[in-house]
PAROVEX-441558 format. One record per residue (C-alpha): x negated, y negated, z; residue number from 1. Coordinates in steps of 0.1 Angstrom, whole numbers, plus 5000, padded with zeros to 4 digits. Example, Ala and Ser with C-alpha at 12.3 -4.5 7.8 and 13.67 -1.06 7.14 Angstrom:
! PAROVEX-441558
   east   north     up   pos
   4877    5045   5078     1
   4863    5011   5071     2
***
This chain:
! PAROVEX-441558
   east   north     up   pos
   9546    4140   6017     1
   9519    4130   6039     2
   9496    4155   6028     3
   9503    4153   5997     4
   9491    4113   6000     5
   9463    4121   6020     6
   9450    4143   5990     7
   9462    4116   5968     8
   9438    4097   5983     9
   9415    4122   5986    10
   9410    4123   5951    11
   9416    4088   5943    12
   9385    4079   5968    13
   9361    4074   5941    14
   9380    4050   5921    15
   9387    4029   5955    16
   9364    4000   5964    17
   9338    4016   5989    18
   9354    3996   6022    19
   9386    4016   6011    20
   9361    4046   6009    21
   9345    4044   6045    22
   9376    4032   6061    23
   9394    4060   6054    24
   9360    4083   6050    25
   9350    4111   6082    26
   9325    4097   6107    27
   9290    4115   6105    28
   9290    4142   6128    29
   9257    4126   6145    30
   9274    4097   6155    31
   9304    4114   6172    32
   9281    4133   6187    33
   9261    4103   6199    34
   9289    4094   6217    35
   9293    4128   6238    36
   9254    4124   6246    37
   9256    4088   6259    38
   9286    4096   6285    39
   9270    4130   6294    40
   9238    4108   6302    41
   9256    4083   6319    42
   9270    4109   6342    43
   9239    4128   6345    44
   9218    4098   6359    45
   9252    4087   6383    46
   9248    4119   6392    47
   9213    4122   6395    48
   9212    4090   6411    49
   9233    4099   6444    50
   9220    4129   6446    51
   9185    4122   6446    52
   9165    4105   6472    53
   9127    4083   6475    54
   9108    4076   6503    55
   9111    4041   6520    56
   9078    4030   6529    57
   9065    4003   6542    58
   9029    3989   6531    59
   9009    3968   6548    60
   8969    3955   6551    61
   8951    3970   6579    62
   8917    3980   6588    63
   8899    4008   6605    64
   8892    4004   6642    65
   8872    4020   6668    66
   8896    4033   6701    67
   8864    4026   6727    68
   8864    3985   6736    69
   8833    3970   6718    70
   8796    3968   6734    71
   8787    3932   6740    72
   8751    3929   6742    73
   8742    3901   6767    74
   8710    3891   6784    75
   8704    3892   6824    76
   8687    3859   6827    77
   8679    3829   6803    78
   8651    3839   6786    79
   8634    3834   6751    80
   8638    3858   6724    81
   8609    3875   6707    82
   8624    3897   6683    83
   8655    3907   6663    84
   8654    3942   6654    85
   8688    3943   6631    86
   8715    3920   6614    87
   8751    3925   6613    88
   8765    3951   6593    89
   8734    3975   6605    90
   8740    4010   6620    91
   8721    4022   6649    92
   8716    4047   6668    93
   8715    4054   6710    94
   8685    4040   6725    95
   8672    4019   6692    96
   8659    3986   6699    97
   8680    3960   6690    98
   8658    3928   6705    99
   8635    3921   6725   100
   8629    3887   6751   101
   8601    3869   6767   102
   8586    3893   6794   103
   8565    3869   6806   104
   8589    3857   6841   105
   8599    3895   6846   106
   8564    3910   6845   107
   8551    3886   6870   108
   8580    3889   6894   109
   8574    3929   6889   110
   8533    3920   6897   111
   8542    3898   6930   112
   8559    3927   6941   113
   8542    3958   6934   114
   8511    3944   6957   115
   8535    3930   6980   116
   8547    3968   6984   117
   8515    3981   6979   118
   8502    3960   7010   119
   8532    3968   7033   120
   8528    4006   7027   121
   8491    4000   7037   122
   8499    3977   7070   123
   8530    4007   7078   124
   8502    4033   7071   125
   8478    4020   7101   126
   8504    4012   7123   127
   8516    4048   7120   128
   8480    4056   7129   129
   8474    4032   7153   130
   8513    4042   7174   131
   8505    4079   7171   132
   8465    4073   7178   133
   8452    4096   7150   134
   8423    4092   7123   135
   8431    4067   7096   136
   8446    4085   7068   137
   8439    4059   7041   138
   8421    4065   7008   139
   8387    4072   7011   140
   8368    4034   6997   141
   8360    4044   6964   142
   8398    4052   6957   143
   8411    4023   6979   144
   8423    3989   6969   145
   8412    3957   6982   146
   8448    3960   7004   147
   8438    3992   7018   148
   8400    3984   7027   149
   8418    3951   7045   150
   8439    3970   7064   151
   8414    3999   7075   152
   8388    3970   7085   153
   8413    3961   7105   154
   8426    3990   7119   155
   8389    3998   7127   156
   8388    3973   7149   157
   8417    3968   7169   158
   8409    4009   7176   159
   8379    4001   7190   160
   8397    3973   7207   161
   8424    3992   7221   162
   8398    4020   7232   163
   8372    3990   7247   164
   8402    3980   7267   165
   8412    4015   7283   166
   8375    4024   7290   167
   8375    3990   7306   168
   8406    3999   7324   169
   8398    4037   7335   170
   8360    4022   7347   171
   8377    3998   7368   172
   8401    4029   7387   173
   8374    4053   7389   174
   8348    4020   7404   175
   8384    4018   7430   176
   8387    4055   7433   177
   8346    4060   7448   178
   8350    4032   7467   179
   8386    4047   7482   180
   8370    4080   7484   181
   8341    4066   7503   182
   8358    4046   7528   183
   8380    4076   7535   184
   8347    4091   7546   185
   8338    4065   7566   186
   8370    4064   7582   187
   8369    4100   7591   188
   8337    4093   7603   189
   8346    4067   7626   190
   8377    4082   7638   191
   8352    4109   7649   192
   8328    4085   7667   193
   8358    4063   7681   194
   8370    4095   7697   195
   8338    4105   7713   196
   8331    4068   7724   197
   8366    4068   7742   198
   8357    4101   7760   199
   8325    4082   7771   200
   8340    4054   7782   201
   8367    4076   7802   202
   8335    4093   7817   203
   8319    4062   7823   204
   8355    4050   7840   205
   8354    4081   7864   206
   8320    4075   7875   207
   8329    4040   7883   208
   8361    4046   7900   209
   8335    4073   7924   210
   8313    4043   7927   211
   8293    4068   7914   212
   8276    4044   7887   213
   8272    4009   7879   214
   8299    3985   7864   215
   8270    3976   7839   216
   8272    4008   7823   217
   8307    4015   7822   218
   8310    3979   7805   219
   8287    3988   7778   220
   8306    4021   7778   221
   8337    4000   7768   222
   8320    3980   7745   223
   8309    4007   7726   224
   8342    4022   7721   225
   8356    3989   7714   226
   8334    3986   7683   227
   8340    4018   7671   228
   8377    4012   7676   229
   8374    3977   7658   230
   8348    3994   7626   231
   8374    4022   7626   232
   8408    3994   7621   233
   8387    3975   7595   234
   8383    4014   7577   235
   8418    4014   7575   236
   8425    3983   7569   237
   8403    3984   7538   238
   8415    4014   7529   239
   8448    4002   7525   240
   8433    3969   7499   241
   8416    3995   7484   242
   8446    4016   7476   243
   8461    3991   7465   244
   8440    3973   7440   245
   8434    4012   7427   246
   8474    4012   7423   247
   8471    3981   7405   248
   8448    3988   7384   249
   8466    4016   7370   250
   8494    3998   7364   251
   8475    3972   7344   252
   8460    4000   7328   253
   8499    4015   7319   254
   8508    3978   7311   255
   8483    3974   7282   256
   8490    4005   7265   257
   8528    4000   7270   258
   8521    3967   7254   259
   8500    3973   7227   260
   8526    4003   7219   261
   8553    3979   7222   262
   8535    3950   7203   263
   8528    3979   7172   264
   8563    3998   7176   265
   8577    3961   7166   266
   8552    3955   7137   267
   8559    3987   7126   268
   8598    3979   7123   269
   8590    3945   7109   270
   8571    3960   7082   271
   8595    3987   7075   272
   8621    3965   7070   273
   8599    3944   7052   274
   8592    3973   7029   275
   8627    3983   7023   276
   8638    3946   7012   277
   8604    3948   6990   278
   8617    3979   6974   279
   8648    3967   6968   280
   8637    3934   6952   281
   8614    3957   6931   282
   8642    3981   6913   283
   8656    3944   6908   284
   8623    3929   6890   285
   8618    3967   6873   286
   8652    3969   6856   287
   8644    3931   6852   288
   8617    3943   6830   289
   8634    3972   6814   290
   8660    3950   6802   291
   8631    3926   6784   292
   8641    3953   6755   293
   8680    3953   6743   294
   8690    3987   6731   295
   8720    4004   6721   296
   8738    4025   6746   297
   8754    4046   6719   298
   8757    4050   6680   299
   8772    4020   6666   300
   8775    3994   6639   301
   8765    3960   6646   302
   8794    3935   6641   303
   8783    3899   6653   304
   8753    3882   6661   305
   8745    3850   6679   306
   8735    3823   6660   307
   8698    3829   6671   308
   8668    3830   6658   309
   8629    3845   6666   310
   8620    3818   6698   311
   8656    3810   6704   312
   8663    3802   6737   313
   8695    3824   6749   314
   8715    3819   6780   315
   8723    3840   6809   316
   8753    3859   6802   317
   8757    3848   6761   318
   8764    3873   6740   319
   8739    3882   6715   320
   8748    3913   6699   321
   8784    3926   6696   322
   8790    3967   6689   323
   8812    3990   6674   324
   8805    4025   6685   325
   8810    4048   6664   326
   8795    4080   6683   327
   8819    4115   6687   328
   8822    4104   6725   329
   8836    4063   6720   330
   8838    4057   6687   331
   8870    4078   6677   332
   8888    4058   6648   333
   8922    4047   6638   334
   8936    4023   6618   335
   8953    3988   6630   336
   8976    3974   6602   337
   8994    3940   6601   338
   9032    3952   6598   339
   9055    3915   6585   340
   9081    3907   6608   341
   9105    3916   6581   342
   9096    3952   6582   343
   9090    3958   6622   344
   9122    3970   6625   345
   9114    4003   6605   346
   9085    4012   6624   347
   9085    4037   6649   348
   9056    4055   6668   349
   9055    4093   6651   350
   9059    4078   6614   351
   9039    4098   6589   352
   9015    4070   6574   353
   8995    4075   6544   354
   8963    4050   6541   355
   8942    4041   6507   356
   8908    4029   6517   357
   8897    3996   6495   358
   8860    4013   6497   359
   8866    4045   6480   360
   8897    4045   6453   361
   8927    4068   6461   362
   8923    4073   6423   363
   8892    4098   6429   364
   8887    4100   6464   365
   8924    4105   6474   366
   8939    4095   6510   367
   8940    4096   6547   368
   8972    4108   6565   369
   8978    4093   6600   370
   9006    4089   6620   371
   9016    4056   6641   372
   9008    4060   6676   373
   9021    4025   6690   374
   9035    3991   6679   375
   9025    3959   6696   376
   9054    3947   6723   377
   9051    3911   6711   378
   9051    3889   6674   379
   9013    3877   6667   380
   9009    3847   6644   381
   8981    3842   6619   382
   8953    3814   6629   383
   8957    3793   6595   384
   8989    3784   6575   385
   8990    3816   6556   386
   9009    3843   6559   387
   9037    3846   6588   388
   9040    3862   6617   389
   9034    3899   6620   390
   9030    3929   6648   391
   9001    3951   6652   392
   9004    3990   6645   393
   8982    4014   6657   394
   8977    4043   6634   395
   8959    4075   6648   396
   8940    4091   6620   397
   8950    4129   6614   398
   8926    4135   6584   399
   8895    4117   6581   400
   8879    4134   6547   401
   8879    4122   6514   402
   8873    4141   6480   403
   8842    4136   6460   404
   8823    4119   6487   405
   8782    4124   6497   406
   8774    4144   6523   407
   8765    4115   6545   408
   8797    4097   6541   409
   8812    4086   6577   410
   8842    4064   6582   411
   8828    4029   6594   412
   8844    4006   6617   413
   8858    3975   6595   414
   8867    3995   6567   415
   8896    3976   6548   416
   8929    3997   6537   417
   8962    3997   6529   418
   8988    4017   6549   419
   9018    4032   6532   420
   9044    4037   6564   421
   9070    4066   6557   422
   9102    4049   6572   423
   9132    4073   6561   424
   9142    4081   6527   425
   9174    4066   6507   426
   9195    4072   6473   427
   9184    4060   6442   428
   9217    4049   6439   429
   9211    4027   6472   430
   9178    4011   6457   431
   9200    4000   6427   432
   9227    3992   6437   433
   9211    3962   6465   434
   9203    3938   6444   435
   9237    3937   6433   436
   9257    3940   6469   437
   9227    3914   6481   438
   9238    3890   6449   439
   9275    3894   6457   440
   9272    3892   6496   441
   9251    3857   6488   442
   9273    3842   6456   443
   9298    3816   6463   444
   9289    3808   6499   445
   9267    3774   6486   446
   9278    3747   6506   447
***
């Protein structure tokens, strides 16, 4: 009965209204299939969804920094400034001038000493000659300076001083040796004629005691050999003065050369010390000098610069220049980036960090990879009122190339970039799904 109705219908459907018609009409089989698509969709991406995972990363601003401290340029002494040789944002190289300051102070101070060295090696020069009584051994005049001239002048003539003196001295001992000599003579000769006058007189004696001869002529006998014997005493006695004014004059003789030894030995030491305090003040005024000129110890960009101009006075100690190096040796780069507070908890030294310089589009020139080599103990907080706090990372670089570059392109310190931190990975399930566990952890809790 019912199929026969249904065909009823069937064949009654085109004399029924057309709401009649699609009512009882057989759906298209496009839309029913629609319907099979959608769920298997659905599914698919819920599927897809858990399944599948995305990187967590965490971006922040950062720049590119040298791991060598930076080369402050200061200058030794107050001084005036002559020339600037470069402006910030210049690259130099090792050894290029950078500035130069007022020799004027420093080249004088280097002149003073210089002749006061000069003249001490000339005064230690003839007292060497003078100790060790040898020819001068100066520069012959024509070479000499007015110093040296001066000093062999004067050594000159306290030579023919010293040598007046001795000759004076050895005159005197060999005047006291003929006279010694000759007195020994004399007493040798008297001792002689004292001995025969006393056999005399003993003659004489016998003759008297025989009443043989007269007392007159044994008197005179007695006499004689009493003069003899008094000639003979005054001999010795002279003979002794002499000796000893000889012995004296020896020793005055040993006392002016000790002393004028003595008297140069102690110049000599005075003017070696003297030297050695000159040379050391000297290396002082020299690097003095050398540092007139302000170069760069090493390859490097120039960041700062005082406030200074050409005829600027500059203080001791104020910095002038400040350097980046940027040399194989010091100036091996990595990035610093700003990480928010918010994210810090992420981070992790050995994160894979992938960096797109501002300078050179990622578009064309691609990236740099690094990897996070330490994060800052403590919070930092920015000097104005933007921005909040944040913590420094330190990103070591592990590729420093870009693509479609010139063949003089370097990395430079100060470079601006933007670092893409690898933190983990997650569902795609989990990144949709927050918004809406964040929305109903936060409803309803309004006070």
């Amino acid at each position: 009965m019912a199929r026969s109705s249904r065909k009823i219908c069937r064949e009654a459907m085109e004399f029924q209204p057309d709401a009649v018609a699609v009512d009882a009409g057989r759906l298209p089989w496009q839309a029913r299939a629609a319907v099979y698509v959608m769920l298997a969709a659905l599914v698919c991406g819920g599927a897809w969804a858990w399944l599948s995972r995305v990187d967590r990363v965490v971006t922040a601003r950062g720049m590119l920094m040298t791991m060598a401290p930076a080369i402050v340029v200061q200058p030794l002494e107050t001084s005036i400034i002559r020339t600037l040789a470069v402006r910030p944002g210049d690259v130099v190289t090792k050894g290029e001038l950078l500035a130069t300051l007022d020799p004027t102070f420093a080249s004088a101070d280097l002149g003073q000493l210089t002749v006061r060295k000069r003249f001490l090696e000339s005064w230690i020069r003839r007292l060497l000659d003078e100790l060790e009584d040898r020819p001068s051994t100066a520069p012959d005049d024509e070479a000499a300076d007015a110093d040296q001239r001066a000093q062999m002048a004067l050594f000159l003539k306290r030579k023919e001083e010293y040598r007046a003196n001795v000759e004076a001295k050895d005159q005197e001992i060999a005047t006291f040796e003929e006279m010694l000599s000759a007195n020994v003579h004399e007493q040798e000769r008297l001792k002689g004629q004292f001995a025969l006058t006393a056999e005399i007189e003993g003659m004489y004696r016998k003759l008297w005691d025989e009443d043989k001869t007269s007392r007159l002529e044994y008197i005179n006998a007695l006499r004689e050999k009493l003069r003899v014997e008094d000639l003979y005493a005054s001999a010795a006695e002279k003979n002794a003065q002499i000796r000893e004014r000889l012995a004296q004059a020896r020793a005055e003789r040993q006392s002016f050369i000790g002393g004028w030894r003595t008297q140069t030995a102690t110049q000599l030491v005075e003017a070696q010390q003297e030297l050695t305090e000159a040379e050391h003040t000297l290396a002082k005024a020299a690097r003095r000098t050398e540092l007139v000129e302000l170069s760069a110890v090493s390859d490097a960009v120039v960041k700062d610069m005082a406030k200074v101009s050409e005829g600027s006075v500059i203080r001791e100690a104020e910095t002038l220049f400040t350097l980046i190096p940027i040399d194989e040796e010091g100036g091996e780069l990595e990035a610093e980036a700003a990480i928010p507070a918010k994210d810090i908890g992420h981070i992790r030294p050995g994160n894979a960090v992938r960096m797109k310089l501002m300078a050179f589009p990622f578009q064309r020139h691609g990236f740099l990879s690094g990897v996070v080599r330490m994060v800052s103990p403590d919070v930092f907080l920015p000097e104005g009122q933007d921005g909040g706090a944040y913590y420094k990372c330190r990103i070591r670089l592990t590729t420093t190339t870009l693509r479609d570059v010139g063949p003089d392109f370097r990395l430079l310190p100060g470079m601006t970039l933007d670092a893409e931190i690898l933190v983990g990975k997650r569902r795609v399930a989990e990144y949709l799904l927050d918004p809406l566990l964040t929305g109903l952890h936060e409803s309803l809790s309004e006070p």
